[in-house]
N, C-alpha and C positions, 0 to 999 in steps of 0.2 A: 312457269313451273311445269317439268311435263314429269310429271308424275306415271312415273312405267308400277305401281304395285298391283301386284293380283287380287282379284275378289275371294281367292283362295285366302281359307287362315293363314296368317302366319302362325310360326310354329310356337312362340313366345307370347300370340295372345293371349288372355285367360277366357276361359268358357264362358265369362259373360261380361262382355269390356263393356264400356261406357258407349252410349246408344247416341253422341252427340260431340261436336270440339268442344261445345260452351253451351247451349241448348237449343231449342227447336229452331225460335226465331231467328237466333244469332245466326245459325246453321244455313236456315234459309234463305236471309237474307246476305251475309256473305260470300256463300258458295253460287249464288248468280240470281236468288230472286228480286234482289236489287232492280234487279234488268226489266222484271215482269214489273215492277212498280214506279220506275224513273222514266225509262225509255218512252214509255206512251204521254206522258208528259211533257217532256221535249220536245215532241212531233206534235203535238198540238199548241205548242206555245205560243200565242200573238206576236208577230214580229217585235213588236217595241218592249217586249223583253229579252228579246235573244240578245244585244250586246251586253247587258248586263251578267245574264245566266251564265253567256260563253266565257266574260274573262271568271266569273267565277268557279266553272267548271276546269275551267284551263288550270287556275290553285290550287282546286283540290285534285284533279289527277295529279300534278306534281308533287304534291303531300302524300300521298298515299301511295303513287307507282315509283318515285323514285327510294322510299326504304325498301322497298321489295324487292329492288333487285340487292340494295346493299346487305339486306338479311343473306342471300345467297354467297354472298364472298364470305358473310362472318361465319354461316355453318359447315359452308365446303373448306375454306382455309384453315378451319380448325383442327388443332392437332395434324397438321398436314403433311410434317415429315414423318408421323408414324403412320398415315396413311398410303406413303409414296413408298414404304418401307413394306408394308404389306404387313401390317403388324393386327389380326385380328380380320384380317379382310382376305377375300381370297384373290388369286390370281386373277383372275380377269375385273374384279372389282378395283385391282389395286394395277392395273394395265388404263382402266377407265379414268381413273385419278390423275394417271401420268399425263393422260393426251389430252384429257380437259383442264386440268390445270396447268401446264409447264406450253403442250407443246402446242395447241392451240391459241395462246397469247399471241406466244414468240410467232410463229406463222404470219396471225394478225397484225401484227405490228412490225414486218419484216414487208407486208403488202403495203398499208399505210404509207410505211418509211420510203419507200420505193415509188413508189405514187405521188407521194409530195417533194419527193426530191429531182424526181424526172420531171415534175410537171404535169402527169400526164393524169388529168382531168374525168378522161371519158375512161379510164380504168377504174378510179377512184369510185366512181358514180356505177359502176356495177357492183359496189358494196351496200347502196342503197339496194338495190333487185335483192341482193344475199339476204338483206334484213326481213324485207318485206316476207320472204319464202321461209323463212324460219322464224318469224313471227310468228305466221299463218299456224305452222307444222306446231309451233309451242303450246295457239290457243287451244290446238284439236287434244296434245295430247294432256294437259292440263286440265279441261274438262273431263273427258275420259277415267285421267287418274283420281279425280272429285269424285266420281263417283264410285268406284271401288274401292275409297274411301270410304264414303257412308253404307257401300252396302258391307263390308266387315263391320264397322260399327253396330248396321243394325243387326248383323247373324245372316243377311238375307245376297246370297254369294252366285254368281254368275257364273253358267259351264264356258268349259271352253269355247264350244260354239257359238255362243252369243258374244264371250267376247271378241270372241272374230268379227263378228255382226257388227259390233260398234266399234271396234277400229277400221275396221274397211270401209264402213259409213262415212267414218270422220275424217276418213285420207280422201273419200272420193268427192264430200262437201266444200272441206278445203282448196282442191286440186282445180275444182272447178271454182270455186271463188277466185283463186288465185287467176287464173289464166281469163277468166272476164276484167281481173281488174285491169291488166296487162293491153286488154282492147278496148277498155274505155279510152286512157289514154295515155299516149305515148311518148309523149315527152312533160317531164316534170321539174321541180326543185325541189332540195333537200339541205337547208340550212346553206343557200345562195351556191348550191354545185349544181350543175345541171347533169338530168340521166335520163337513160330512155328504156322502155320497156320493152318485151320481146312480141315480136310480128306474131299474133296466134294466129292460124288458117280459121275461119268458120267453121269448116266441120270438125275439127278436135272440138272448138266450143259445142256443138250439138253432142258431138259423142260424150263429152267432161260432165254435162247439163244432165243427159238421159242416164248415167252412171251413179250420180248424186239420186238424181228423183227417185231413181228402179231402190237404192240402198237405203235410199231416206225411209221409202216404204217397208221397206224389209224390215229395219229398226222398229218401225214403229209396231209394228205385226209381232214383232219379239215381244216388246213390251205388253204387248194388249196379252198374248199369249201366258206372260210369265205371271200378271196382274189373275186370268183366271184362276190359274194354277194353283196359286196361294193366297186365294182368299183376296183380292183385292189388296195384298202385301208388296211393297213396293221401297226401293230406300228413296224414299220422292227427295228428297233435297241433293241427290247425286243424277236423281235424274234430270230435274229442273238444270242442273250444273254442264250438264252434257247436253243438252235442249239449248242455253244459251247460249254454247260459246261457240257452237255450233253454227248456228242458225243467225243470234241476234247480233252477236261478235264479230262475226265472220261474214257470213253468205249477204245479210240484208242492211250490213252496219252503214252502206254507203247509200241508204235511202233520207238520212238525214246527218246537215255535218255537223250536229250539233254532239251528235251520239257519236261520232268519231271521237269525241274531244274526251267524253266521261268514259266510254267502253276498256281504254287500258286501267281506269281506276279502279272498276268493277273488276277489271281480270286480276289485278290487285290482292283487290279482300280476299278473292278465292286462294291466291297465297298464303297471304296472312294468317286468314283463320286457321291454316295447317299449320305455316310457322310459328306462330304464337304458344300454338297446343301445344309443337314437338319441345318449344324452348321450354315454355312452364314446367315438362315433364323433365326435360332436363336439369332445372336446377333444384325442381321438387326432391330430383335423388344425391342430392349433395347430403353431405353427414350431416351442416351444419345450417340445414333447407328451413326448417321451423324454429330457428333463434331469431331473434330481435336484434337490430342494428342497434350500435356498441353509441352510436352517437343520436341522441335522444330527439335533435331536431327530425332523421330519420324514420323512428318508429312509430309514426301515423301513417305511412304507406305498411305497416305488417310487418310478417314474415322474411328471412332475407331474399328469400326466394322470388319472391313480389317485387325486391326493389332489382335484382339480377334482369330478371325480364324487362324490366323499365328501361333498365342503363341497356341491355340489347336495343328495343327497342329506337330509343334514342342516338345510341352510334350507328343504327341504321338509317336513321335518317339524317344524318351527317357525312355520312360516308355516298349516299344519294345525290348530296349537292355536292361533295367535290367534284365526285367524279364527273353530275351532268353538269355542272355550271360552274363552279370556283377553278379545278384546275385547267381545264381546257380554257375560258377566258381567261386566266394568267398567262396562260403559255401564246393564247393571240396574242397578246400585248409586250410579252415577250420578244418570240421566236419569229424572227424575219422571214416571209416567206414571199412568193408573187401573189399580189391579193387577186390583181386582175385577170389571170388564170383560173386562181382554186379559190375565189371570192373571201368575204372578209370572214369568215365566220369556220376557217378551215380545219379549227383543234375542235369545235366544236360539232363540227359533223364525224368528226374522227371518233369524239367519245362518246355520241350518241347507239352509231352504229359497233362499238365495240363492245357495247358494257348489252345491247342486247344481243348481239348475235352470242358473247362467250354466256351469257346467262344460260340460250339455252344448253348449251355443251354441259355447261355446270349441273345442271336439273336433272340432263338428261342419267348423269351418275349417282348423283345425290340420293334420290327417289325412288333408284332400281328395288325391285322385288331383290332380296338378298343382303343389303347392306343391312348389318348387323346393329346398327345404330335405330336405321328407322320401326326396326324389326321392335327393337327396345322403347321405342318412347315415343310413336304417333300414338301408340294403341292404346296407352295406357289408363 
């Protein structure tokens, strides 16, 4: 999720919105303190429980990160032709619309198509490098937007300058994460395709390292700064959120591979607990949000509103397994291809890297400061 919203009000919020998505803990612990409470855990784990731990880690990231992306196609596809129409949206929000949803697919899968039908392997396998780099780019801006989240929540609103401070923080932590992982090592798999990484010089890594450190420090001197200022006032569950995804997600997640395995689930929740809020708000303001379902086995989950959010919730994680694993293993079992070329598993690297890399295109419009939707029903 890269959340681009401003700590600036929006114009739609009320003079005193709700100081929370769900409440303190839930806050806390979905939006990244998960990370302060799990991670230390699994670095200390006795070896003769990590195979245990890791296949069960391995279930629940896929329970949890794969509706997350599917939530993203059910809110961006929504109402999509009055979006592509500009109906309520403006120009460039409805230019954003076009090229992440129509003309970024098509692209994608005009590369793919082209790649598996030449054959050619080592093109393919720099779709893996595409992913990896806008993964990186989605943790940073994800965190980020987590916290200008909570600080409108709590009233407690960031200048421009500082938010300058934490996003050139976060592009210069990433950037160097990114390019150390590039020189660990250089050649890899990626669901049986082989690819390889790009040659860094050593001194870009010393210049990428001193860049992160000098910003890291900056950040933290904002903080300490803004913390006097106002009393020891702080939106801490956005800072926590920016601090993890940062640092624990990114920069140091490859000190254990165990933390590899849970970290997309954790980036997850910080999803969720947005999406969950913006859908609840959404079906709260239907005419017919506080009736009771017409069929009786129904009205022990509530409100209709309660059961709307559920059936979201639930086609989201349906639409998570087609896409990572029902349709792509039909279409191997299908669609003929050279296996001994582009390995057995070729629809399946195909929709691993397309359902992330178009996610982040999707977020990056979704979430803009400006769309009149979010404007209406995160804050509520």
């Amino acid at each position: 999720m890269a959340l681009h919203l401003s700590a600036d009000a929006p114009a739609s919020v009320a003079t005193a919105p709700q100081k929370y998505l769900f409440g303190p803990f839930i806050d806390f612990f979905m939006l990244g303190g998960s990370a302060l409470l799990i991670l230390p855990v699994l670095y200390f784990l006795p070896l003769r429980y990590e195979a245990t731990v890791t296949l069960t880690m391995f279930l629940l990231s896929h329970l949890i990160n794969q509706p997350h992306f599917g939530h993203s196609y059910q809110i961006f596809y929504r109402n999509f032709a009055r979006k592509v129409r500009g109906e309520g949206y403006g120009r460039s929000l409805q230019i954003r619309y076009i090229l992440a949803g129509i003309v970024v697919p098509l692209a994608m899968i005009a590369f793919f198509a082209y790649g598996a039908l030449t054959g050619n392997a080592r093109l393919l396998g720099n779709a893996t490098n595409a992913m990896g780099f806008f993964v990186g780019w989605h943790y940073v801006k994800q965190g980020y937007g987590m916290l200008m989240v909570d600080a409108v929540l709590k009233r407690k609103f960031f200048s421009d300058q500082d938010k300058k401070v934490l996003l050139f923080n976060g592009y210069a932590v990433w950037l160097f994460a990114w390019l150390q992982t590039n020189v660990v090592i250089t050649q890899r798999q990626f669901w049986g395709l082989d690819y390889y990484t790009f040659a860094v010089p050593p001194w870009l890594i010393t210049i990428a390292m001193s860049i992160a450190a000098a910003s890291s420090a900056a950040t933290a001197v904002m903080f300490i700064n803004r913390w006097r200022k106002h009393g020891g006032a702080l939106p801490y569950n956005g800072v926590v959120a920016y601090v993890v995804s940062l640092y624990a997600w990114i920069l140091f997640v490859t000190l254990n591979p165990l933390w590899l395995l849970v970290v997309p689930a954790m980036h997850s929740l910080q999803y969720l607990a947005v999406v969950w809020r913006y859908q609840t708000n959404v079906e709260r303001d239907r005419a017919d949000a506080v009736e009771r379902p017409a069929l009786k086995a129904l009205s022990v989950l509530g409100p209709l509103y309660r059961l709307r959010v559920l059936a979201f919730v639930v086609f989201g994680g349906i639409l998570g397994a087609l896409g990572f694993w029902l349709v792509p293993m039909a279409l191997t079992a299908m669609v003929p291809y050279n296996k001994a070329v582009l390995g057995s598993s070729l629809f399946l690297f195909i929709a691993w890297i397309f359902i992330n890399v178009h996610h982040y295109f999707l977020d990056n419009v979704m979430w803009r400061r400006g769309n009149p939707e979010v404007s209406k029903y995160l804050f509520r």
